[in-house]
Structure formats: structure tokens, C-alpha cells
C-alpha positions in Angstrom: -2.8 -21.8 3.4 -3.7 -19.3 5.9 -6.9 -17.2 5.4 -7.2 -13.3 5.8 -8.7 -13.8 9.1 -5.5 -15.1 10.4 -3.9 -12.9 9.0 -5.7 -10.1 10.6 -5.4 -11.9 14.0 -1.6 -12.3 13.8 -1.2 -8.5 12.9 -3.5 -7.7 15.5 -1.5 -9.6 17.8 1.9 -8.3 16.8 0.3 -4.8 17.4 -0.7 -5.6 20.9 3.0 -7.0 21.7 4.2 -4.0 20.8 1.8 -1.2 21.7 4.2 -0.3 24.2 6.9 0.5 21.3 4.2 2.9 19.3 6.3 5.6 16.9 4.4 8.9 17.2 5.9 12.1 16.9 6.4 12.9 20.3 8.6 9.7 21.5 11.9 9.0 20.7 13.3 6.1 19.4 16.6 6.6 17.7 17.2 3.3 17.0 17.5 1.0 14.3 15.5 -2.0 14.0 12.5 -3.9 11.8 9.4 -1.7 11.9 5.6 -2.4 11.1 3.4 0.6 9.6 -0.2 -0.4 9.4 -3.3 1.7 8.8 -5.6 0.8 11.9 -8.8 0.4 10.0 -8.8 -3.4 9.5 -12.1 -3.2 7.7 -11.1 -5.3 4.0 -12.0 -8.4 3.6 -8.8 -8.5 0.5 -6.2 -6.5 2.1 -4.4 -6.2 5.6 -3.3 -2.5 5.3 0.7 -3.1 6.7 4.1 -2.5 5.7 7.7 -4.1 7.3 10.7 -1.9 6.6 13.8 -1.6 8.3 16.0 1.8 9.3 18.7 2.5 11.1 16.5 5.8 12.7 13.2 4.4 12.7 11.6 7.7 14.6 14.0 9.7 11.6 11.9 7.0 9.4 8.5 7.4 11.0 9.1 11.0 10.0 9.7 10.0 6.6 6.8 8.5 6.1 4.3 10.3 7.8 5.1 13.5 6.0 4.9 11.4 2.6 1.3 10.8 3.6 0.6 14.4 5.1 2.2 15.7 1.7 -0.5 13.4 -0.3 -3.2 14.5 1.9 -2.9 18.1 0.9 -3.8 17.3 -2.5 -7.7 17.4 -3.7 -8.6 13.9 -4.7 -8.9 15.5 -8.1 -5.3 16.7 -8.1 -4.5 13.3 -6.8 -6.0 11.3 -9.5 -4.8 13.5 -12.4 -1.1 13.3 -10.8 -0.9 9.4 -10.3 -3.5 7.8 -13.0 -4.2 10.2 -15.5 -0.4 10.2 -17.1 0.6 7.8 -20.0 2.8 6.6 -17.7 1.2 6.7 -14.1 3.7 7.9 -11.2 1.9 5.6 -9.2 2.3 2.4 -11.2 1.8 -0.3 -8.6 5.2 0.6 -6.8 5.2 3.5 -5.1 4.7 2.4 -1.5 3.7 6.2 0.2 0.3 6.1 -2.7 -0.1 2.6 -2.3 -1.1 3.6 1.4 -2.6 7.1 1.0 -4.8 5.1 -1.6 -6.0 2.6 0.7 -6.7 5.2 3.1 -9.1 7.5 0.8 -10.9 3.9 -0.2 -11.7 3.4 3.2 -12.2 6.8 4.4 -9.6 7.2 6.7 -7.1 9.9 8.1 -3.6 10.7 9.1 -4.7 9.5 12.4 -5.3 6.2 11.2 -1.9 6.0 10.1 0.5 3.9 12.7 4.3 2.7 13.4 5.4 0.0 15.7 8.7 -2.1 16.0 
């Protein structure tokens, strides 16, 4: 069984083989193809903040998903918590991969910079 550490170490190696194929929002990939999102703040010693999705656009997708998290980011972390635990039936509820990130990120203090998309 492999241990976070190499976990971390293969991310950060897949990251480096592709640095060259970074998603921001001023290239232009209109491709499809398998993508990695990953938060670079690799500070857990539980979690490897990533994500592997696939898209037929993925600079349509990185799009996507970078506006879910600027669209989170707006709210207070009060207005956060009430909308996503505070319910009887949370919106969040372990499934909802666009909090599951924006979480991660306000636990570990980090911004929409932090936010990244390779494939």
C-alpha cells in the first residue's frame, strides 16, 4: 500500500510533466482530453487536494470550474456555512465536488490562485 508521501510525489511529478499543458484563462486549449485540477498547497498530511475529470472542451471546462470556485468565494464564510451545513439536509453533503474544493481551500487558507488545471 502506498503512503501519502508517494502519493504526493507521484502528483507532484505528473504536475511537472505537464507544466507545459497549464489551463489558465489566457491559453487555449480547445481540446478534449483527461484533465488534473489540484489546489497547489500540498500542506495535509490526510489529503492530496486533486481531482481527474474528463471534457470534450477542457479550457470550456476549466472555465467551469473556476467560476464555481470564484462564485463560492464571494460568499462570507458565514453565508457559506449556513448555505451548505446549516440545512436539515446539507447542499453540500459529501458530493458536491466545487465545495468539496472551496472547503479544502478555506481550511488551509488558500486562494483562487491556488487553484490549478493540467492535462
Amino acid at each position: 500500500m502506498e503512503t501519502i508521501s508517494d502519493i504526493k510525489n507521484m502528483v507532484n511529478r505528473l504536475i511537472e510533466e505537464h507544466s507545459d499543458r497549464e489551463i489558465t484563462s489566457s491559453t487555449s486549449y480547445n481540446t478534449a482530453g483527461i484533465y488534473m485540477i489540484y489546489i497547489d498547497h500540498f500542506t495535509s498530511d490526510k489529503i492530496v487536494p486533486i481531482y481527474i475529470g474528463q471534457s470534450k472542451d477542457v479550457q470550456k471546462r476549466y472555465k467551469s470550474h473556476l467560476s464555481e470556485i470564484l462564485s463560492l468565494n464571494r460568499l462570507s464564510h458565514q453565508e457559506y456555512e449556513n448555505y451548505f451545513f446549516h440545512k436539515s439536509k446539507s447542499f453540500y453533503d459529501g458530493r458536491f465536488k466545487t465545495c468539496k474544493i472551496f472547503k479544502y481551500m478555506l481550511e488551509k487558507n488558500c486562494t483562487p490562485r491556488d487553484f490549478r488545471m493540467i492535462f
